[in-house]
C-alpha positions in Angstrom: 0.0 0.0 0.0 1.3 3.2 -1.0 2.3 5.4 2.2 0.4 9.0 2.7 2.2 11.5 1.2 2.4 13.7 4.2 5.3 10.7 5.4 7.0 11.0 2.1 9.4 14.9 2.2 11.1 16.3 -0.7 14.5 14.9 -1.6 15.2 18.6 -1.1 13.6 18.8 2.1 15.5 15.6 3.6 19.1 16.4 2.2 18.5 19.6 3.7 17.6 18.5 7.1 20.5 15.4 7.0 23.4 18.1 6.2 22.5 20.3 9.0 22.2 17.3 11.4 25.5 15.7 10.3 27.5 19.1 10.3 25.0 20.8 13.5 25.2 24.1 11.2 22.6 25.8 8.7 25.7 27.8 7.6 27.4 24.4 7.1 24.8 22.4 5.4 24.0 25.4 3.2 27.7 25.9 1.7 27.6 22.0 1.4 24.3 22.3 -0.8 25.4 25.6 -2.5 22.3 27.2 -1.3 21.7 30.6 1.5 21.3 29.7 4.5 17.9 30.8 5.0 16.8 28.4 2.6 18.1 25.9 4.3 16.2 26.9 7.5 13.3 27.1 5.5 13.4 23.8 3.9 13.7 22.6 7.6 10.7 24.5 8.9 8.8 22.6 5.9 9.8 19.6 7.2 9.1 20.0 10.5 5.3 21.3 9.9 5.0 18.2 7.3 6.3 16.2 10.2 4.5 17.6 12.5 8.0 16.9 14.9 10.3 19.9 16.2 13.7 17.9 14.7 16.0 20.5 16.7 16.3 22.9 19.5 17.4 26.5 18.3 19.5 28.0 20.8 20.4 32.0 19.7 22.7 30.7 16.3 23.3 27.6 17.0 20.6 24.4 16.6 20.5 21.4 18.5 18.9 18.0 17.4 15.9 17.1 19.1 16.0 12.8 20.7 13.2 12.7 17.7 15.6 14.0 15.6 18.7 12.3 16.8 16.7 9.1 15.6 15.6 10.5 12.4 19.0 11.9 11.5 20.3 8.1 11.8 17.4 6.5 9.1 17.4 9.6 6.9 21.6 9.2 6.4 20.7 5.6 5.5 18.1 6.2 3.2 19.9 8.9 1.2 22.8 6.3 1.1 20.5 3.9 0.0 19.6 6.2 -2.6 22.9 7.5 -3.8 24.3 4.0 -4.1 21.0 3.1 -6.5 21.5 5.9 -8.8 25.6 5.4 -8.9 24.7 1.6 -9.8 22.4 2.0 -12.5 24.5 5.0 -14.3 27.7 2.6 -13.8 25.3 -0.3 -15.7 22.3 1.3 -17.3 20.8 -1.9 -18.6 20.5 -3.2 -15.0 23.4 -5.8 -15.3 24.5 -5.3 -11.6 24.9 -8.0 -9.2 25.6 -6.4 -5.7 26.9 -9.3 -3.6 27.8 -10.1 0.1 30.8 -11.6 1.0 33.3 -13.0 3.8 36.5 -11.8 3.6 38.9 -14.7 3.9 36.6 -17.3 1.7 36.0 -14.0 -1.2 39.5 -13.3 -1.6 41.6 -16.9 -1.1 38.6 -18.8 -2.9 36.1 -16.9 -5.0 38.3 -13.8 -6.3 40.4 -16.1 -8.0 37.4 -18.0 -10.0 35.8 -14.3 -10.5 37.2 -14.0 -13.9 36.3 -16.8 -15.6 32.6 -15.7 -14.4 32.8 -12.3 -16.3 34.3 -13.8 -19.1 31.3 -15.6 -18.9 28.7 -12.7 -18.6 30.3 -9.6 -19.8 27.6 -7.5 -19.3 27.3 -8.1 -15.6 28.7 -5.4 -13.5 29.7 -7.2 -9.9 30.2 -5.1 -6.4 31.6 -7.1 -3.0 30.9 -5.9 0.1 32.4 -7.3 3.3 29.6 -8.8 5.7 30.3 -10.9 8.5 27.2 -11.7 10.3 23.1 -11.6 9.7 21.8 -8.8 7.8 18.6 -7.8 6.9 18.6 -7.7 3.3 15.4 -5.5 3.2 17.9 -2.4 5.0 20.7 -3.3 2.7 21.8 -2.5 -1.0 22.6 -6.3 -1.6 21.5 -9.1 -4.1 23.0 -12.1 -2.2 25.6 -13.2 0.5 27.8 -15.9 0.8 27.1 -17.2 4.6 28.4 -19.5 6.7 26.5 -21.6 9.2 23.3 -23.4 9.8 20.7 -23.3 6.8 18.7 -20.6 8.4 17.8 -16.7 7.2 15.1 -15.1 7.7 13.3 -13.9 5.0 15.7 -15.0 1.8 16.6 -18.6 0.3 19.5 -20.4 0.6 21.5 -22.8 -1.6 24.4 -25.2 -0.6 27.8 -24.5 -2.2 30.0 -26.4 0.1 31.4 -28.2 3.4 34.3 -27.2 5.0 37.0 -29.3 7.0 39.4 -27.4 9.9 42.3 -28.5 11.0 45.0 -27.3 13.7 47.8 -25.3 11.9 50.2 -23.3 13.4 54.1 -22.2 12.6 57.2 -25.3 11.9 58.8 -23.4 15.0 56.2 -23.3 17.2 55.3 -27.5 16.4 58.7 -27.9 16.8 58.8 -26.6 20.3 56.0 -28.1 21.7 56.5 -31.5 19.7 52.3 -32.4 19.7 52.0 -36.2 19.8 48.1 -35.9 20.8 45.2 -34.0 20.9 45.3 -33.1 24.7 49.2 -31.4 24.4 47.7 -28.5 22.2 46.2 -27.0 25.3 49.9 -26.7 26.4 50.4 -24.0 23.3 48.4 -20.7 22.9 45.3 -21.2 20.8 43.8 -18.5 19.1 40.3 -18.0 18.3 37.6 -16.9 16.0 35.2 -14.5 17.1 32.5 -15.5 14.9 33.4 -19.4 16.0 33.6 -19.1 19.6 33.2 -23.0 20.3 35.5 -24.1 17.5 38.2 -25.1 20.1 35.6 -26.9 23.0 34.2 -29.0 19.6 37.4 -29.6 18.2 38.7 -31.0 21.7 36.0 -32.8 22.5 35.8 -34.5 19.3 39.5 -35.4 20.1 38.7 -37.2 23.3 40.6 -33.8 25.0 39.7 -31.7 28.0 37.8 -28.8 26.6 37.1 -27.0 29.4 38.1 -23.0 29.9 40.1 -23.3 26.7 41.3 -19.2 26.4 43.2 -17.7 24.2 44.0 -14.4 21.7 41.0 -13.5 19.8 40.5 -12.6 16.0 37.6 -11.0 14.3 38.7 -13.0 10.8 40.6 -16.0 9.8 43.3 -14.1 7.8 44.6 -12.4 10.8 44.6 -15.5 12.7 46.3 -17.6 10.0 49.1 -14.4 10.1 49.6 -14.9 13.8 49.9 -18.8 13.1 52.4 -18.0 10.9 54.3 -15.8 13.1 54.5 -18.6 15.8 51.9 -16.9 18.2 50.1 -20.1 18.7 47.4 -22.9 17.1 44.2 -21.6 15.1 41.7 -24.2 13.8 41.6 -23.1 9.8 39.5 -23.9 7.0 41.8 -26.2 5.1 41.0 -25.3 1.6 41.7 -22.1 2.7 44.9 -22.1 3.6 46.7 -24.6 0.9 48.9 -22.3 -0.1 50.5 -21.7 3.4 50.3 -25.5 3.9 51.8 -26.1 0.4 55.0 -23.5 1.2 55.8 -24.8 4.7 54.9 -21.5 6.0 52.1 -22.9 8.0 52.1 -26.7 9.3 49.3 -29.0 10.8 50.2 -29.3 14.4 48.2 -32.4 14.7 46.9 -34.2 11.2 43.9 -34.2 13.2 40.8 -32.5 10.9 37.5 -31.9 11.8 34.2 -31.5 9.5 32.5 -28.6 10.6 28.7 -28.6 11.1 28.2 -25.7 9.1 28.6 -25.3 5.7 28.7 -22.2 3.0 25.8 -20.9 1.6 24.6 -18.3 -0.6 21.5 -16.4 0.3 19.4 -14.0 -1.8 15.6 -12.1 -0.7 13.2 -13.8 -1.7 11.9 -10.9 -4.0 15.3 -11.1 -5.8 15.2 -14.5 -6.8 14.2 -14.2 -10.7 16.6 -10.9 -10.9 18.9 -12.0 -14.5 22.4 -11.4 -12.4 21.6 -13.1 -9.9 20.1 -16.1 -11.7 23.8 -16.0 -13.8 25.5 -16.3 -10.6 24.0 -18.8 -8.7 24.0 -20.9 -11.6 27.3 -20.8 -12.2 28.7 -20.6 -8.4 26.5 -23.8 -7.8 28.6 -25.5 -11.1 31.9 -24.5 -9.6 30.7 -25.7 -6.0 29.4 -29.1 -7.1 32.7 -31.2 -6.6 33.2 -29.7 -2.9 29.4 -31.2 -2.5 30.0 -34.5 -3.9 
């Protein structure tokens, strides 16, 4: 249903209103918009009587935001962003050919970056943006076609395919397996082990699944495997890594397997589109061909 139009401003109304909250001066947002600064407070006023909401407090010549305001500021900025990021899409790709796409950062740039190519050599006329995402959005306050997510088959709101298992294993640096000589599971806990912060468990399951002692396993903490694989490497302790993320380090020495102990994970990878987005011609292209690139890792 089409809201009333009394909750629907002016462009010219809101970008007026969002400059002066973000800079906290009419003189401000009006040499930002090229425009006098009484226009500016006019366009405000409008707002405000559309509104029917006081969005600041005037004090002499300065202006305040109003806790109303405060809150308005916040999902006005992301709707103008929203906006901007539209319009820069389609004049980038005027016949729509834009495939906006959610990604983790360690499994986008060691494994799909590298198959990216062959992709657009495919489909020429698709123009492909990567964010970074690491957690649960909700793709109804985002500018994005599809995510690649890890975990349990679950988000709310979009559909999910399956593109692949992963198996972790305990790497760490030659030195650092050298010095502590592992023979089984239960001597990592005598070595630093570093952890995930989006697998805070990883350790207790891997442990436990190892017949060890997973109880008050601590440790240094890292918000993405890439770091943690760099402190690995640098001898600050054991991180459980994806394997088929890391064969290169494995392949040059520079990291090691502390244990040949591997673990399947119970999640797996994923990628998840709104449901609304599900016929969009990019997308379709995509999925089609990430799901034929995926298929041995399922088999």
């Amino acid at each position: 249903m089409q809201p009333p139009r009394r909750f629907l401003p002016s462009l010219n109304l809101l970008s007026a209103f969002e400059a002066a909250a973000r800079t906290g001066s009419v003189t401000a947002a009006a040499r930002e918009l090229n425009l006098t600064q009484s226009a500016v407070s006019r366009q405000i006023r409008a707002l405000e009587e559309q509104l029917g909401v006081a969005l600041f407090h005037r004090e002499r010549q300065t202006i305040r935001l109003s806790p109303g305001g405060e809150a308005y500021a916040r999902d006005i900025r992301d709707a103008l962003r929203m906006i901007s990021t539209a319009s820069l899409t389609l004049k980038a790709n005027p016949l729509g050919g834009t495939l906006t796409l959610a990604i983790l950062p360690t499994f986008g740039t060691r494994w799909l970056a590298p198959r990216l190519p062959a992709f657009l050599k495919q489909h020429p006329g698709i123009t492909l943006n990567l964010v970074t995402k690491m957690s649960y959005f909700d793709f109804r306050l985002e500018p994005v076609d599809a995510a690649i997510h890890f975990g349990p088959p679950v988000w709310q709101g979009a559909e999910l395919a399956l593109l692949r298992g992963e198996t972790v294993v305990p790497a760490c640096s030659p030195g650092l397996r050298d010095l502590y000589a592992f023979r089984q599971a239960e001597d990592l806990r005598k070595a630093p082990l570093l952890h995930l912060a989006t697998r805070p468990d990883a350790w207790e399951r891997w442990l436990t699944g190892h017949g060890a002692d997973a109880e008050s396993v601590r440790g240094m903490l890292f918000d993405q495997f890439a770091t943690a694989a760099q402190a690995a490497m640098a001898g600050l302790g054991v991180a459980l890594l994806p394997e088929f993320l890391i064969e290169e380090e494995l392949a040059s020495g520079r990291l090691v397997k502390a244990l040949d102990r591997p673990m399947k994970s119970a999640e797996s990878y994923f990628l998840v589109w709104p449901r609304d987005r599900a016929t969009y011609p990019p997308l379709q292209a995509f999925r089609d061909w990430l799901l034929e690139e995926t298929a041995p890792e399922r088999s």
